[in-house]
N, C-alpha and C positions, 0 to 999 in steps of 0.2 A: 674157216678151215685152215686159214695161216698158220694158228698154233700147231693145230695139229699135224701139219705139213713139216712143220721144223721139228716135231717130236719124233720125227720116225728114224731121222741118222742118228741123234744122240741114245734113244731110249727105245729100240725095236723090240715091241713083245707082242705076242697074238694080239690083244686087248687093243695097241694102239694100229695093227693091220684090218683087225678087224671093223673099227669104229671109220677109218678113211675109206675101206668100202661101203660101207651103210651112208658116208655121207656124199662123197660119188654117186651114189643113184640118185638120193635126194637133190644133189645139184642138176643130174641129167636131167631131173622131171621138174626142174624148177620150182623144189618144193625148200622150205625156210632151213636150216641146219641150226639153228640157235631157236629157241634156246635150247640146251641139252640138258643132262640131269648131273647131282653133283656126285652121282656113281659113274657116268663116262667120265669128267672133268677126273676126277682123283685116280682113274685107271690109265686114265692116256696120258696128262697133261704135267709134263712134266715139271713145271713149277711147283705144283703140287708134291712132287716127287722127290724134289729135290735132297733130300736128306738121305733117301736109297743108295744103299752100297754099287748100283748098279747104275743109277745117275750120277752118282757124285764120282763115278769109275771114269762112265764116259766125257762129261766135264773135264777132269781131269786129264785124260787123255786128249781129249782138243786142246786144253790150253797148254796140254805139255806142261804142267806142273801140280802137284798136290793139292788135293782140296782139304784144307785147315777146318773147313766149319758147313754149316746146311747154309749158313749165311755167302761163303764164298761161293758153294757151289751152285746157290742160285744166281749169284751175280755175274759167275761166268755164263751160264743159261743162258739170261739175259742178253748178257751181248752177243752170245753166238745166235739169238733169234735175231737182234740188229742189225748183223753180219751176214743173216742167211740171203742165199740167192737162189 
Protein backbone atom coordinates (compact mmCIF):
# COMPACT_ATOMS: atom_id res chain seq x y z
CA UNK A 1 0.00 0.00 0.00
CA UNK A 2 3.22 2.36 -0.09
CA UNK A 3 2.58 3.04 -3.77
CA UNK A 4 -0.56 3.89 -3.29
CA UNK A 5 -0.02 6.01 -0.26
CA UNK A 6 2.40 8.16 -2.29
CA UNK A 7 -0.32 8.35 -5.31
CA UNK A 8 -2.74 10.31 -3.47
CA UNK A 9 -0.74 13.88 -3.15
CA UNK A 10 0.50 13.83 -6.63
CA UNK A 11 -2.66 12.09 -8.47
CA UNK A 12 -5.98 12.43 -6.19
CA UNK A 13 -8.93 11.03 -8.24
CA UNK A 14 -12.04 8.93 -6.87
CA UNK A 15 -10.44 5.87 -8.33
CA UNK A 16 -7.17 6.32 -6.18
CA UNK A 17 -9.54 7.38 -2.66
CA UNK A 18 -11.53 4.88 -3.39
CA UNK A 19 -9.00 1.73 -3.85
CA UNK A 20 -6.97 3.08 -0.14
CA UNK A 21 -10.32 2.54 1.39
CA UNK A 22 -11.02 -1.02 0.13
CA UNK A 23 -7.40 -1.52 1.21
CA UNK A 24 -7.73 -0.07 4.75
CA UNK A 25 -10.32 -2.61 5.79
CA UNK A 26 -8.42 -5.18 4.20
CA UNK A 27 -5.36 -4.34 6.43
CA UNK A 28 -7.84 -3.87 9.49
CA UNK A 29 -8.85 -7.45 9.07
CA UNK A 30 -5.49 -8.66 8.31
CA UNK A 31 -6.37 -9.72 5.21
CA UNK A 32 -3.49 -9.85 2.01
CA UNK A 33 -3.71 -6.41 -0.34
CA UNK A 34 -1.60 -7.82 -3.12
CA UNK A 35 -2.08 -9.15 -5.31
CA UNK A 36 -4.44 -6.69 -6.98
CA UNK A 37 -5.67 -6.59 -10.54
CA UNK A 38 -4.12 -4.68 -13.43
CA UNK A 39 -7.48 -2.66 -13.73
CA UNK A 40 -6.70 -1.03 -9.93
CA UNK A 41 -2.79 -0.84 -10.76
CA UNK A 42 -3.56 1.30 -14.25
CA UNK A 43 -6.41 3.43 -12.24
CA UNK A 44 -4.49 4.44 -9.25
CA UNK A 45 -0.90 3.91 -9.77
CA UNK A 46 0.66 6.40 -11.04
CA UNK A 47 3.61 5.18 -12.88
CA UNK A 48 1.22 3.74 -14.85
CA UNK A 49 0.05 7.14 -15.42
CA UNK A 50 2.64 8.87 -15.99
CA UNK A 51 2.07 10.29 -19.45
CA UNK A 52 -1.53 11.89 -18.14
CA UNK A 53 -1.85 15.64 -18.54
CA UNK A 54 -2.80 15.32 -15.04
CA UNK A 55 0.30 13.46 -13.77
CA UNK A 56 2.63 14.87 -15.70
CA UNK A 57 0.83 18.58 -14.25
CA UNK A 58 1.41 17.35 -10.90
CA UNK A 59 5.07 16.08 -11.44
CA UNK A 60 5.60 19.05 -12.70
CA UNK A 61 4.51 21.14 -10.27
CA UNK A 62 6.57 19.36 -7.42
CA UNK A 63 9.50 19.66 -9.25
CA UNK A 64 8.79 23.15 -10.19
CA UNK A 65 9.83 22.61 -13.63
CA UNK A 66 8.36 21.31 -17.06
CA UNK A 67 7.92 17.83 -17.80
CA UNK A 68 9.79 17.43 -21.35
CA UNK A 69 8.60 13.69 -21.90
CA UNK A 70 6.27 10.61 -20.17
CA UNK A 71 10.08 9.51 -19.54
CA UNK A 72 10.76 12.73 -17.34
CA UNK A 73 7.69 12.65 -15.81
CA UNK A 74 8.12 9.37 -14.48
CA UNK A 75 11.50 9.88 -13.35
CA UNK A 76 10.39 12.70 -11.28
CA UNK A 77 7.50 10.26 -9.80
CA UNK A 78 10.10 8.33 -9.02
CA UNK A 79 12.08 10.28 -6.77
CA UNK A 80 9.21 12.03 -5.27
CA UNK A 81 8.07 8.33 -4.06
CA UNK A 82 11.98 8.09 -2.72
CA UNK A 83 11.35 11.37 -1.16
CA UNK A 84 8.08 10.61 0.29
CA UNK A 85 7.57 10.61 4.18
Amino acid sequence: MSGIGTSLPLNENEDVRARIARERVKRDHDAPTLPSTIGDEHATNPFLRAGLPNVMASAAAHARRPMDNVVDSFATLRQWKNDFR
